[in-house]
C-alpha positions in Angstrom: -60.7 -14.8 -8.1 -61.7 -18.9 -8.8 -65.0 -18.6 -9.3 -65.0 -22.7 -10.0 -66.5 -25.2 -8.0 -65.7 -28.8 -7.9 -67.5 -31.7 -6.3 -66.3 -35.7 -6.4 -67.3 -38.2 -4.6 -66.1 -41.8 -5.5 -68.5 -42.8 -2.6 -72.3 -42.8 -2.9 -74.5 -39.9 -2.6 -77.9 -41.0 -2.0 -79.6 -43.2 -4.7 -76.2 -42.3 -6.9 -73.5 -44.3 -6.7 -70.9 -41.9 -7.6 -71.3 -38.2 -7.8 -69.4 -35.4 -9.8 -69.9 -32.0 -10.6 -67.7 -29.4 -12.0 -69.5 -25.3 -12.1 -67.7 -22.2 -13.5 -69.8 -19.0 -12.3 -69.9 -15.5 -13.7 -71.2 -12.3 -12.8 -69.2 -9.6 -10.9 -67.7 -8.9 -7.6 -68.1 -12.4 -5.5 -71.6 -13.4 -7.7 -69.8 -15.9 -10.3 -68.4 -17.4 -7.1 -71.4 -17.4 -5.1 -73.6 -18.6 -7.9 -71.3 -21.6 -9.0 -70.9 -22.4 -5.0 -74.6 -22.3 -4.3 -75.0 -24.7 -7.8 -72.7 -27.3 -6.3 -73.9 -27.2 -2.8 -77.8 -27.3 -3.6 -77.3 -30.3 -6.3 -75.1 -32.4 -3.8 -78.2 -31.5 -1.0 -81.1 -32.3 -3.1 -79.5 -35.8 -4.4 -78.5 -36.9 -0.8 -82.5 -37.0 0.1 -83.8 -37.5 -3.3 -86.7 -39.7 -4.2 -86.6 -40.1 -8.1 -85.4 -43.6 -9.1 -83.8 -43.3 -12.6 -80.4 -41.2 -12.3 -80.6 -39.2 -14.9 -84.2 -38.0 -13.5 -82.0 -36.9 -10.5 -79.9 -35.2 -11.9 -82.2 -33.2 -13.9 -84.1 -32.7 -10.7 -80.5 -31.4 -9.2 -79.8 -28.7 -11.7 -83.5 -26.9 -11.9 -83.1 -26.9 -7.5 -80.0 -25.5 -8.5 -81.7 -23.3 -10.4 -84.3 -21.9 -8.0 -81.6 -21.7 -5.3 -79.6 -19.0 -7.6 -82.1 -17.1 -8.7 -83.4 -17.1 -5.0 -80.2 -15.7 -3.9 -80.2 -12.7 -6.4 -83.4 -11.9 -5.6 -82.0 -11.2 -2.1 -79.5 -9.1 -3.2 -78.8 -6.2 -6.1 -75.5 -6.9 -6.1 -75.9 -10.3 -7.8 -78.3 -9.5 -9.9 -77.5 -11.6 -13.1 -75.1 -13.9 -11.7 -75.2 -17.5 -13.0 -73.4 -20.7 -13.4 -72.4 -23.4 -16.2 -72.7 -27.0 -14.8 -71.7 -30.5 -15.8 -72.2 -33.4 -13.4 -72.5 -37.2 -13.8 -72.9 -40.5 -12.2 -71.8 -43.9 -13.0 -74.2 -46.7 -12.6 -74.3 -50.5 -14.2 -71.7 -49.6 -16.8 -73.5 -46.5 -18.2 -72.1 -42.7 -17.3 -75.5 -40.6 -17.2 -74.4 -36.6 -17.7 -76.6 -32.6 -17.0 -74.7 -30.1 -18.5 -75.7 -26.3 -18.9 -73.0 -23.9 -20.3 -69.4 -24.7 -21.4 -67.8 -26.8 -18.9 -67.1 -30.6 -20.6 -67.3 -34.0 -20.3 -65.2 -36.1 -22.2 -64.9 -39.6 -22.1 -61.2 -40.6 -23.0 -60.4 -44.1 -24.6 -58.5 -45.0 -27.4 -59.4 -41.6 -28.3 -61.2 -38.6 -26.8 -65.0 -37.6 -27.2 -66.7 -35.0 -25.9 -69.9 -35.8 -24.8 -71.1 -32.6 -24.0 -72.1 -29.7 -26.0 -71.3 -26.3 -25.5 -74.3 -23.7 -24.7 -72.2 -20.8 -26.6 -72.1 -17.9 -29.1 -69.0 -19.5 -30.8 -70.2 -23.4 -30.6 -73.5 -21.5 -32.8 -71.6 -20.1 -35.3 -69.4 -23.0 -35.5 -72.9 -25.4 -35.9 -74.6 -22.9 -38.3 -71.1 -22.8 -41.1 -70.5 -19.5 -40.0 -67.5 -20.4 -38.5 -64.2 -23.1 -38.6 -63.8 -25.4 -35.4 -59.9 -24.6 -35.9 -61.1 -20.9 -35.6 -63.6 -20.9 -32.4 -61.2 -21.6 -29.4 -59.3 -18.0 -30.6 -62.4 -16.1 -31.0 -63.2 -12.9 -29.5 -66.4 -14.3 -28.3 -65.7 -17.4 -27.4 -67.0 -16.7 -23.5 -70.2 -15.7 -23.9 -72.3 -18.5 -23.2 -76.2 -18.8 -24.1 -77.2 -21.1 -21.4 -76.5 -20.6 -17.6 -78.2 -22.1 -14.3 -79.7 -19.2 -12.5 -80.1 -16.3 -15.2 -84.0 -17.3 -15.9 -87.1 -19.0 -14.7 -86.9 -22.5 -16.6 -83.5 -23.3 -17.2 -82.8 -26.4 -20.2 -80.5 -29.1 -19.7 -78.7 -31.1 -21.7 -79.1 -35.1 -20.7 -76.9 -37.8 -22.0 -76.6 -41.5 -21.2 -73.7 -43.1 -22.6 -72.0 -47.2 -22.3 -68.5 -46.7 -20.5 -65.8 -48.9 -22.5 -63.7 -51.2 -19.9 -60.5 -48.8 -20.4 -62.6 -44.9 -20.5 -61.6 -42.3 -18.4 -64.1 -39.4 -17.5 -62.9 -35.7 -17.7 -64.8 -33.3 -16.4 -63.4 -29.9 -16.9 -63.9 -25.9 -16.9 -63.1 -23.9 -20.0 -60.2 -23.1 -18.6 -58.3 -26.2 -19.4 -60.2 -26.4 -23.3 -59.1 -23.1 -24.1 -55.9 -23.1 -23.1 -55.3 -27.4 -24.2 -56.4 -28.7 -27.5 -58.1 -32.2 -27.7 -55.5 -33.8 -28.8 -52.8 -32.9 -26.1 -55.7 -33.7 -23.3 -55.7 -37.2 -25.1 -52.4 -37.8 -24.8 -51.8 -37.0 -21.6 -54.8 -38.8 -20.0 -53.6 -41.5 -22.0 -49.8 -42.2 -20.8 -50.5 -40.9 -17.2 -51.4 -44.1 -15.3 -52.3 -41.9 -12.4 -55.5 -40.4 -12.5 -54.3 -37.6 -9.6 -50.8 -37.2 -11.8 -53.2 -36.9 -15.6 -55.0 -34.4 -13.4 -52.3 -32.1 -12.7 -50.2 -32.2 -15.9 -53.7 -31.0 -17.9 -54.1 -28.0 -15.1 -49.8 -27.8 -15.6 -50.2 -28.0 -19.2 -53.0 -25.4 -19.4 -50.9 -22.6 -16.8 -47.9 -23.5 -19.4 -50.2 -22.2 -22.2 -51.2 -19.3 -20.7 -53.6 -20.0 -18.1 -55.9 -17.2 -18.5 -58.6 -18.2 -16.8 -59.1 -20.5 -13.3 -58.8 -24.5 -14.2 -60.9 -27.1 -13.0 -60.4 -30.8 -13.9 -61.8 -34.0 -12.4 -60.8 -37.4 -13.4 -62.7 -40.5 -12.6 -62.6 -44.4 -13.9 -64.8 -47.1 -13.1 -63.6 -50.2 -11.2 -63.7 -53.0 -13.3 -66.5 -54.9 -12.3 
């Protein structure tokens, strides 16, 4: 079962200029589906009519409707109790990328090399921060799924907020764990690098990640600014 959900939109989406949004739910039966569906859907509906005027105000805004709608939903319902979503979206505007994440879906930005902007909500990205454990050693780990943030397990839910200056020649990956697990840094560099079609990039990471074992659904989204 994909319980990923993907939204891009090179056009804009109310005050944005440019919207995307890649969710990976969990939970059991159709509820990591549901919950990462409902995330996508509700964000994309509250920014089309929103009122804030700074982007990153709306997406913050986005995620905590997104939020409400989940936990909403679950309350209707037993059999999605605990359900919930990771979430990383982000606009472009005036030459800055402005990025909400919750969970461990990524954003990267990929240049001359690759940086991820994003920092995982997980058990493994803890022990890796607190010396308990190597960075070679986390993507292997038993426990590398369990996540300590989510949008829609509890009342208030904390987001991450970055605003960062795009270089002239960055690409921005968006991307589930399914491609990180699966495709180390480097290799995504490389092949972001040398494809000079974003669509092509795209599906040699997604080809690249099934080649490596593809244990888990793979989302990826690709965007570059137009020069100017």
């Amino acid at each position: 079962m994909n319980q990923d959900y993907v939204y891009a939109s090179d056009q804009p989406v109310g005050r944005l200029s440019n919207l995307y949004i890649v969710a990976d739910g969990m939970g059991g039966h159709n509820a990591g589906d549901l919950a990462s569906r409902c995330t996508v859907e509700t964000m994309v509906d509250y920014i089309a009519g929103a009122s804030e005027k700074f982007p990153i105000s709306i997406l913050k805004s986005a995620v905590e409707a997104a939020n409400d709608a989940v936990l909403a939903k679950a309350a209707q319902d037993k059999s999605l109790e605990g359900m919930g979503t990771t979430v990383v979206a982000a606009t472009v505007w005036e030459n800055c990328l402005y990025v909400a994440n919750v969970g461990d879906s990524r954003l990267y930005l990929v240049g001359e090399e690759i940086d991820q902007i994003t920092v995982d909500h997980s058990l493994v990205e803890e022990m890796v921060r607190a010396g308990q454990l190597a960075r070679e050693a986390a993507r292997s780990h038993p426990e590398k799924n369990i996540i300590t943030r989510a949008v829609g397990v509890g009342g208030r839910v904390k987001i991450d907020l970055f605003d960062v200056n795009l270089g002239p020649e960055d690409r921005i990956l968006l991307c589930t764990d399914g491609l990180t697990n699966m495709v180390d840094d480097g290799e995504i560099c490389r092949t972001v690098r040398k494809e000079p079609s974003l669509e092509t990039a795209a599906r040699r990471l997604v080809a690249l990640a099934n080649q490596n074992g593809g244990k888990d659904n793979i989302s990826v989204v690709l965007a570059q600014p137009a020069e100017g």
